[in-house]
N, CA, C and O atoms as a Tripos MOL2 file, in Angstrom:
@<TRIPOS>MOLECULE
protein
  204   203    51     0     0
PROTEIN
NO_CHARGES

@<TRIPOS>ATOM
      1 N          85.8750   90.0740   27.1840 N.3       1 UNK1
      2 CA         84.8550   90.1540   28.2050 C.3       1 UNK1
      3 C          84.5640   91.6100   28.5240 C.2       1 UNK1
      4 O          85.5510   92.3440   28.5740 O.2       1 UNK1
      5 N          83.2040   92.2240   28.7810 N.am      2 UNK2
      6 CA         82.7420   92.6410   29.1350 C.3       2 UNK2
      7 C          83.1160   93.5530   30.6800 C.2       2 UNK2
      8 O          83.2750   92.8710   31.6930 O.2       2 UNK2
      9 N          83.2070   94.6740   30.7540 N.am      3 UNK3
     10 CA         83.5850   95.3900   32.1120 C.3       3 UNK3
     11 C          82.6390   95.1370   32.9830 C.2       3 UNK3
     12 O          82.7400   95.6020   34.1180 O.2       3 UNK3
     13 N          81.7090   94.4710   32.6710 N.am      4 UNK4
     14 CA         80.6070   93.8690   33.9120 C.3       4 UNK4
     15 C          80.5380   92.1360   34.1290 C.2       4 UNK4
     16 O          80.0270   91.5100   35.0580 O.2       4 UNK4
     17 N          81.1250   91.7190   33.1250 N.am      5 UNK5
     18 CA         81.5240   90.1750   33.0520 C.3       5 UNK5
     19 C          82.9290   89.9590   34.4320 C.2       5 UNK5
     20 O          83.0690   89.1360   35.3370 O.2       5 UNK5
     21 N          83.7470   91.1470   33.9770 N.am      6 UNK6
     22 CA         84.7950   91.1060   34.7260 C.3       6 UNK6
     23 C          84.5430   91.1140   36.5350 C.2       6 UNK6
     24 O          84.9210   90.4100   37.4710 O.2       6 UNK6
     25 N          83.8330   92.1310   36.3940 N.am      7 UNK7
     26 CA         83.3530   92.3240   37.6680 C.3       7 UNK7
     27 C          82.7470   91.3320   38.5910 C.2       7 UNK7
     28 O          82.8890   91.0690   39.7850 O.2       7 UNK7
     29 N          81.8490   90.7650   37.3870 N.am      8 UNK8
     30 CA         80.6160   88.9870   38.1390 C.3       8 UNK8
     31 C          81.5560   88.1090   38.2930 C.2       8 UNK8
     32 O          81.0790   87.0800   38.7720 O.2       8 UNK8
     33 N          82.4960   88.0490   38.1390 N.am      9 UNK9
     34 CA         83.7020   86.7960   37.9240 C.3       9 UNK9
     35 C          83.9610   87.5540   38.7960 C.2       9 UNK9
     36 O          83.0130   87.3930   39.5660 O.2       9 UNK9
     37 N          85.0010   88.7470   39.4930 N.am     10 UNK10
     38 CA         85.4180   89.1580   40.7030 C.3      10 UNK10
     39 C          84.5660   89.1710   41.5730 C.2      10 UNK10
     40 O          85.1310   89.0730   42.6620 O.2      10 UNK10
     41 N          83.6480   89.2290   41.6610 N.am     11 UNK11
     42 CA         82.7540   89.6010   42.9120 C.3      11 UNK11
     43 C          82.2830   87.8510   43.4590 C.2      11 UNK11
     44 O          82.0440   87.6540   44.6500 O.2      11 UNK11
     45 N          82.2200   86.9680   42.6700 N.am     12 UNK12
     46 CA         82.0360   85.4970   42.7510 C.3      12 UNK12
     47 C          83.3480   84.8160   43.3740 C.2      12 UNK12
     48 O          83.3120   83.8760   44.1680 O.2      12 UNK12
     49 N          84.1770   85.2560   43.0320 N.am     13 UNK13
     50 CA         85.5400   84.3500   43.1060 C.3      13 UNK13
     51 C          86.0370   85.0150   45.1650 C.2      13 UNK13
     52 O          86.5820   84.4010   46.0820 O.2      13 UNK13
     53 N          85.4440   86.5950   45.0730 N.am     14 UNK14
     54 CA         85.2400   86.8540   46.6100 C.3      14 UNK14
     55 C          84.4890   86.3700   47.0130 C.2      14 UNK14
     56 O          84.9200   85.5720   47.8450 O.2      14 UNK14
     57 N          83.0810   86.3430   46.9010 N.am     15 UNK15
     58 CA         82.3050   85.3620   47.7460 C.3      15 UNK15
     59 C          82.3310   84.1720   48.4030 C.2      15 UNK15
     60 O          81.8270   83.6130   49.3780 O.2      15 UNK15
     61 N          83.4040   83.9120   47.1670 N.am     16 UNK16
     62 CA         83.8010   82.3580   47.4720 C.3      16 UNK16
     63 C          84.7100   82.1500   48.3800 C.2      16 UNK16
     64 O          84.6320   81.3690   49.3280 O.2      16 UNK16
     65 N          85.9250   83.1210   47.9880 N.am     17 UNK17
     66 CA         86.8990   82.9360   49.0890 C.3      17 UNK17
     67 C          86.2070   83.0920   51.0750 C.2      17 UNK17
     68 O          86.5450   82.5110   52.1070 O.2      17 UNK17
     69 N          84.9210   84.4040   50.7040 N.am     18 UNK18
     70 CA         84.2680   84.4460   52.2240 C.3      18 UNK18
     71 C          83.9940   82.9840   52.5150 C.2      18 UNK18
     72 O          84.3520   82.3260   53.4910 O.2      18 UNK18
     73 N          83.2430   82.5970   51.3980 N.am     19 UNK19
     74 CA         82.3980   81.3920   52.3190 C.3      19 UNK19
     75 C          83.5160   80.0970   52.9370 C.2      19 UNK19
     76 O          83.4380   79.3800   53.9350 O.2      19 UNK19
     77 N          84.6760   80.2090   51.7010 N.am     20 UNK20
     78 CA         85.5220   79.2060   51.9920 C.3      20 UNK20
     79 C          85.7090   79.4720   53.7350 C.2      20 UNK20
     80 O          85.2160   78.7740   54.6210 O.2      20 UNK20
     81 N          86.3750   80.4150   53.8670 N.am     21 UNK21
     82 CA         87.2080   81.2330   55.3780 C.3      21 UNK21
     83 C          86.5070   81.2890   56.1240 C.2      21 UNK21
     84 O          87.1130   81.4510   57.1840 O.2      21 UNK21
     85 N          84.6150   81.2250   56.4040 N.am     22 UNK22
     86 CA         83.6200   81.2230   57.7340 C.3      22 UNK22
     87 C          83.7130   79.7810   57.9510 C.2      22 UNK22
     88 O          83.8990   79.2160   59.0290 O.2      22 UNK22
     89 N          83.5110   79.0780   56.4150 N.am     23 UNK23
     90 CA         83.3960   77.1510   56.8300 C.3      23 UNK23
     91 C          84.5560   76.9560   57.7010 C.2      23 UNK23
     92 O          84.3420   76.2790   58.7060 O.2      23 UNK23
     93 N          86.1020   77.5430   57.4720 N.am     24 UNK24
     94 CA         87.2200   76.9370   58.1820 C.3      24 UNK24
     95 C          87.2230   77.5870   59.3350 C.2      24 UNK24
     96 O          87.7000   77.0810   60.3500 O.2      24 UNK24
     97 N          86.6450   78.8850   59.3020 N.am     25 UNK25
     98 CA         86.5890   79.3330   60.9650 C.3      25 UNK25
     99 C          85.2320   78.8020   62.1510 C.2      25 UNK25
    100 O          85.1910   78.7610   63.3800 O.2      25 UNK25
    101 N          84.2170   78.4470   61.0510 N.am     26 UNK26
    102 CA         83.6700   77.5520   61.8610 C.3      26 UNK26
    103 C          83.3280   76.4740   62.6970 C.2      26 UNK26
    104 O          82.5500   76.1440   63.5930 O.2      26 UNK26
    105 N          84.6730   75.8960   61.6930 N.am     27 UNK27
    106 CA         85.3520   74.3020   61.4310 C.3      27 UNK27
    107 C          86.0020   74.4650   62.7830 C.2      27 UNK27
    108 O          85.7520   73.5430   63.5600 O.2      27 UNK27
    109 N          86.8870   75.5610   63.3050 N.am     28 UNK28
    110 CA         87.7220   76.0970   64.5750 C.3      28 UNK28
    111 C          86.8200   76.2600   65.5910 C.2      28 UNK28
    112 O          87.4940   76.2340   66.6210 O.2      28 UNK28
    113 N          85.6880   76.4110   65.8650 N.am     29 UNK29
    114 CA         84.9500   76.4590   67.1240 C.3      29 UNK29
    115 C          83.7180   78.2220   66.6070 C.2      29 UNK29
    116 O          82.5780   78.3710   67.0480 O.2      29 UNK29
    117 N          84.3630   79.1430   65.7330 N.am     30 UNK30
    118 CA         83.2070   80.2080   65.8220 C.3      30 UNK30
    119 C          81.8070   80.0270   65.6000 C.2      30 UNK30
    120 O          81.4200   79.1290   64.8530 O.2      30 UNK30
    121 N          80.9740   80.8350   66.2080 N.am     31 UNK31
    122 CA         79.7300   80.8810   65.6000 C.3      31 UNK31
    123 C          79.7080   81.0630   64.0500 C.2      31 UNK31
    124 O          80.7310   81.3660   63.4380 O.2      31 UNK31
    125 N          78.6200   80.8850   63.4950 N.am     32 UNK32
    126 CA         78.5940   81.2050   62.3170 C.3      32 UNK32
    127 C          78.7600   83.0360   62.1710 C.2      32 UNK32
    128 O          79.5890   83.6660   61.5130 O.2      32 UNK32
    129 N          77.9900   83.3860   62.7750 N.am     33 UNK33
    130 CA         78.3120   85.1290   62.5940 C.3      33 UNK33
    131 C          79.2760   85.4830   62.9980 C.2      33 UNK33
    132 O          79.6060   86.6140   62.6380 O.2      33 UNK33
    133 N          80.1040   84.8220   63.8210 N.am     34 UNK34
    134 CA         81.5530   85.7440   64.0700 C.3      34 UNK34
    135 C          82.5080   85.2520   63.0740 C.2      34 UNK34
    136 O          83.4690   85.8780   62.6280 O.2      34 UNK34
    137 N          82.0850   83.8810   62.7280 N.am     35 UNK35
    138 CA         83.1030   83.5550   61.6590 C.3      35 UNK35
    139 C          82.6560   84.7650   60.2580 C.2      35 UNK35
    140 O          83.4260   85.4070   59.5430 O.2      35 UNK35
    141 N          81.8510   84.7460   60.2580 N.am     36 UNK36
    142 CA         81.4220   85.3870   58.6160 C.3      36 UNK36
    143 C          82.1860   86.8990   58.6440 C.2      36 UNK36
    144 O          82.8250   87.4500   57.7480 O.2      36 UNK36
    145 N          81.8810   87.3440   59.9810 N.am     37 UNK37
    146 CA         82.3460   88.7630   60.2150 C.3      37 UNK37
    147 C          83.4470   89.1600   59.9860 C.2      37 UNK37
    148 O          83.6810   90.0160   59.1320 O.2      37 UNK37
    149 N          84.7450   88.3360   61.0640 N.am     38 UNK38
    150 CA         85.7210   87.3300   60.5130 C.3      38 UNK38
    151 C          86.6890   87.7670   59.0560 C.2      38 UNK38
    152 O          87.6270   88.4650   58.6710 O.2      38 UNK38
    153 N          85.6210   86.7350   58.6030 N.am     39 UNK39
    154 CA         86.0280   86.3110   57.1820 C.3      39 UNK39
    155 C          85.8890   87.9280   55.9050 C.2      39 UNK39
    156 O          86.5900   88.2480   54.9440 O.2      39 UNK39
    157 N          84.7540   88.5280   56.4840 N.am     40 UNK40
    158 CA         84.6080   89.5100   55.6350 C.3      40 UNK40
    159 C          86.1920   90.5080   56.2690 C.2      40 UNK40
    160 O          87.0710   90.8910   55.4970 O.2      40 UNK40
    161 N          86.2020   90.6480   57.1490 N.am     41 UNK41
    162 CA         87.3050   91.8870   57.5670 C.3      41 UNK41
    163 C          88.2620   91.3280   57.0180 C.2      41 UNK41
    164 O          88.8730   92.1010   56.2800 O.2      41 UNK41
    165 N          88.8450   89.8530   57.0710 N.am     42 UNK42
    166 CA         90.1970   89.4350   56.4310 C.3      42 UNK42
    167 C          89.8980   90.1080   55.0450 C.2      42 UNK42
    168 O          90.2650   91.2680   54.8560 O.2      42 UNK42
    169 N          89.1070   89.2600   53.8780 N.am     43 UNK43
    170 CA         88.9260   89.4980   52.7480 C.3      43 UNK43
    171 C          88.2680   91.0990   52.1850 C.2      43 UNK43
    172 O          88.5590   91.5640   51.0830 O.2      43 UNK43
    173 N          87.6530   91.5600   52.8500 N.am     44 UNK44
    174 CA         87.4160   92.8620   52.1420 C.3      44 UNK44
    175 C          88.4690   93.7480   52.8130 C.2      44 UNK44
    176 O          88.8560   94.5310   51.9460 O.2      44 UNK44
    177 N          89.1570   93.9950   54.0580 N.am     45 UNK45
    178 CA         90.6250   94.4690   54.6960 C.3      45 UNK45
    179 C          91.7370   94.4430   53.7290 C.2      45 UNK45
    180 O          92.2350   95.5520   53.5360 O.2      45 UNK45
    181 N          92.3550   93.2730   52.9450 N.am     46 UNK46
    182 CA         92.6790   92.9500   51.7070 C.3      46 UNK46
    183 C          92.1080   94.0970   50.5510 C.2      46 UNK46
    184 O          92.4500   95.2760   50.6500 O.2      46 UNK46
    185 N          91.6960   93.8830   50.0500 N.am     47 UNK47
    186 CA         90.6870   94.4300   48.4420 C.3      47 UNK47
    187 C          91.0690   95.8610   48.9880 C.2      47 UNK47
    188 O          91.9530   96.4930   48.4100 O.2      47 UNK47
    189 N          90.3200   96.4700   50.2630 N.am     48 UNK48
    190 CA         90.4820   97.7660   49.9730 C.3      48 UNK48
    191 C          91.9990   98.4830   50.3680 C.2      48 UNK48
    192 O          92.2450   99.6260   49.9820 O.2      48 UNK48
    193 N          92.9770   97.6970   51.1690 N.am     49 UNK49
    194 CA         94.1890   97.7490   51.0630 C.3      49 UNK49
    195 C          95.1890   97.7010   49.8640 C.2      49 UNK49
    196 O          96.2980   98.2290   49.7910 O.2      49 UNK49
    197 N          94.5640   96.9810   48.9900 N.am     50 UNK50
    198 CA         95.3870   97.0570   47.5400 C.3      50 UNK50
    199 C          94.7280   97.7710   46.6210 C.2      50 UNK50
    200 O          94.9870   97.4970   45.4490 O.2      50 UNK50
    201 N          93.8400   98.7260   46.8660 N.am     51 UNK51
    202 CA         93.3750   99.5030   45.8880 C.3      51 UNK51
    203 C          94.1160  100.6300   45.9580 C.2      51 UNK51
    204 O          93.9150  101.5510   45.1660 O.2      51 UNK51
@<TRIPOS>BOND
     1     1     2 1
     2     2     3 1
     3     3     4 2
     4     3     5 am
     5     5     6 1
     6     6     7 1
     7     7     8 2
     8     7     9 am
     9     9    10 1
    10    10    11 1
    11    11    12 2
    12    11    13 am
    13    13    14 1
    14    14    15 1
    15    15    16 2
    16    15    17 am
    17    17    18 1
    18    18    19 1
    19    19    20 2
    20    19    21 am
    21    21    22 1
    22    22    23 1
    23    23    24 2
    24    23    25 am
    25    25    26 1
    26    26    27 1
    27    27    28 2
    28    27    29 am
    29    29    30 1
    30    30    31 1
    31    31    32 2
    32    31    33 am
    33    33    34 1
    34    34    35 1
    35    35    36 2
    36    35    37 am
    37    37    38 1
    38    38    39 1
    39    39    40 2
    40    39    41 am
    41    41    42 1
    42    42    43 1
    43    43    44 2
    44    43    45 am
    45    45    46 1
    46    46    47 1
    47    47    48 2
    48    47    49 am
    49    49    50 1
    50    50    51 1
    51    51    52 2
    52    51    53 am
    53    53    54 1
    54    54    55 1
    55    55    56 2
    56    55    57 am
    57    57    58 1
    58    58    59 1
    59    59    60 2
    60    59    61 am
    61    61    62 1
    62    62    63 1
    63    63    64 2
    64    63    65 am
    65    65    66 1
    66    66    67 1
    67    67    68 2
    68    67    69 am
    69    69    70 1
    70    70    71 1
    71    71    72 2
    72    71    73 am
    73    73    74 1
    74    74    75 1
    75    75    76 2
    76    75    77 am
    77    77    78 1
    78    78    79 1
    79    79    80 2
    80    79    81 am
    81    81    82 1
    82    82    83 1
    83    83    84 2
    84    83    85 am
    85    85    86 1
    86    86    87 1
    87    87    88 2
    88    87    89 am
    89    89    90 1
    90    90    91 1
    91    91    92 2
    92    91    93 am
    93    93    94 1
    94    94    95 1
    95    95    96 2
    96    95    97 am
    97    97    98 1
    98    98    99 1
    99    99   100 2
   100    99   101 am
   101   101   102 1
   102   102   103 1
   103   103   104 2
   104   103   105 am
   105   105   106 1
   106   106   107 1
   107   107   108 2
   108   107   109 am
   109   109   110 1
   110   110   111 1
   111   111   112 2
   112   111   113 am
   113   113   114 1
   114   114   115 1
   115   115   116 2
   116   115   117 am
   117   117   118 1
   118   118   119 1
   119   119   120 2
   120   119   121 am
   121   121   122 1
   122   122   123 1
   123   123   124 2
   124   123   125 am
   125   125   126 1
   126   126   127 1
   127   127   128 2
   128   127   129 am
   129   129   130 1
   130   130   131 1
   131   131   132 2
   132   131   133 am
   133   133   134 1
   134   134   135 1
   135   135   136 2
   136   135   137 am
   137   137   138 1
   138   138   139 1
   139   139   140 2
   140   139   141 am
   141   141   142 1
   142   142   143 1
   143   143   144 2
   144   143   145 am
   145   145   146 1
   146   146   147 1
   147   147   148 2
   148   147   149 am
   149   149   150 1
   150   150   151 1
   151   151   152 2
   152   151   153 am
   153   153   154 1
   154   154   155 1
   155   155   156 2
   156   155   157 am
   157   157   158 1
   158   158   159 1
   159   159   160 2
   160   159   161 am
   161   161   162 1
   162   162   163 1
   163   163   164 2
   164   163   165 am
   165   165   166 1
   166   166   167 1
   167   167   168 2
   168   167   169 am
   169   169   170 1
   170   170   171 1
   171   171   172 2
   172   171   173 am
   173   173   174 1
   174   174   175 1
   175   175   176 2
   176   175   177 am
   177   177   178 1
   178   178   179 1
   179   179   180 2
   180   179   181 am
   181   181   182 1
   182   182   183 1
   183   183   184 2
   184   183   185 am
   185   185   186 1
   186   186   187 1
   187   187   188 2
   188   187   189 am
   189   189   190 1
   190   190   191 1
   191   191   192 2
   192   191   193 am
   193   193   194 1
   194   194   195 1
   195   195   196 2
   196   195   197 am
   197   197   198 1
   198   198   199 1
   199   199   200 2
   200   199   201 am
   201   201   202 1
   202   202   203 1
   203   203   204 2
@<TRIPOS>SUBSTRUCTURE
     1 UNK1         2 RESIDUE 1 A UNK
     2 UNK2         6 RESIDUE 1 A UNK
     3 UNK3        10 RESIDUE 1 A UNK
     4 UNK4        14 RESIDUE 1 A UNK
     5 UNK5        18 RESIDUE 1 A UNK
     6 UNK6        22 RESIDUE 1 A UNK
     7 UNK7        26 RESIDUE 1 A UNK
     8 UNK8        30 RESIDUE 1 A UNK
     9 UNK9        34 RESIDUE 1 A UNK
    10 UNK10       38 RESIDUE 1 A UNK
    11 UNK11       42 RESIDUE 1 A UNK
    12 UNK12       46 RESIDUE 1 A UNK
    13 UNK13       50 RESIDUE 1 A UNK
    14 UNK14       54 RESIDUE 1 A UNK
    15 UNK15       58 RESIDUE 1 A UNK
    16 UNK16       62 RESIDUE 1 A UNK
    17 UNK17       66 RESIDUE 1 A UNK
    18 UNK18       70 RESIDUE 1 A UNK
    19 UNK19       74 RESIDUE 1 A UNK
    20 UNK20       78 RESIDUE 1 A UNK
    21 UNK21       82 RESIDUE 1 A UNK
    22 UNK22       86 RESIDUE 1 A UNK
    23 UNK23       90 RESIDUE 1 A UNK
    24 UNK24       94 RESIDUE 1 A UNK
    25 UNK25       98 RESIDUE 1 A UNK
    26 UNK26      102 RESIDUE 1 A UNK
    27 UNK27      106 RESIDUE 1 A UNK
    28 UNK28      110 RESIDUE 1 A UNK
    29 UNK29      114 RESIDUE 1 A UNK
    30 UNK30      118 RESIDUE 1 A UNK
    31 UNK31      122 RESIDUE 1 A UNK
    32 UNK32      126 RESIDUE 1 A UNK
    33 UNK33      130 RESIDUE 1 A UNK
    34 UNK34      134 RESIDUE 1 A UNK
    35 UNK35      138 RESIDUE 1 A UNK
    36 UNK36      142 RESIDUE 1 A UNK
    37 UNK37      146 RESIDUE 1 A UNK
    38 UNK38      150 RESIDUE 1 A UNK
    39 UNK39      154 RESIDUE 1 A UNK
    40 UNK40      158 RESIDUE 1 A UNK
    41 UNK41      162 RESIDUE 1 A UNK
    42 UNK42      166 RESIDUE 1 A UNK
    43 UNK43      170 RESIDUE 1 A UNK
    44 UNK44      174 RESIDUE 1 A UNK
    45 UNK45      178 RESIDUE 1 A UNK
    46 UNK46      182 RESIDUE 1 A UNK
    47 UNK47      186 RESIDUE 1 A UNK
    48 UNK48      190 RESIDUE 1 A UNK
    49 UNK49      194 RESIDUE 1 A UNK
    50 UNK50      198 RESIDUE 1 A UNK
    51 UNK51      202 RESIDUE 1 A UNK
């Protein structure tokens, strides 16, 4: 694969995990925008912590 194949497969498989983590924080009572907000600080907080 491709160094840009790699990347569309990483950048998808995050998206996914966001959307998974706003549905379950939404599922908990948040708005949709605080969940998303949320969800991005968990998951991108992560990524740039292990770089």
């Amino acid at each position: 694969m491709g160094k840009l194949a790699v990347y569309a497969a990483y950048k998808d498989k995050l998206n996914k995990d966001i959307a998974d983590e706003t549905r379950r924080l939404c599922l908990g009572g948040l708005t949709y925008q605080a969940a998303l907000r949320k969800a991005k600080e968990l998951y991108i907080g992560k990524e740039r912590k292990r770089k």
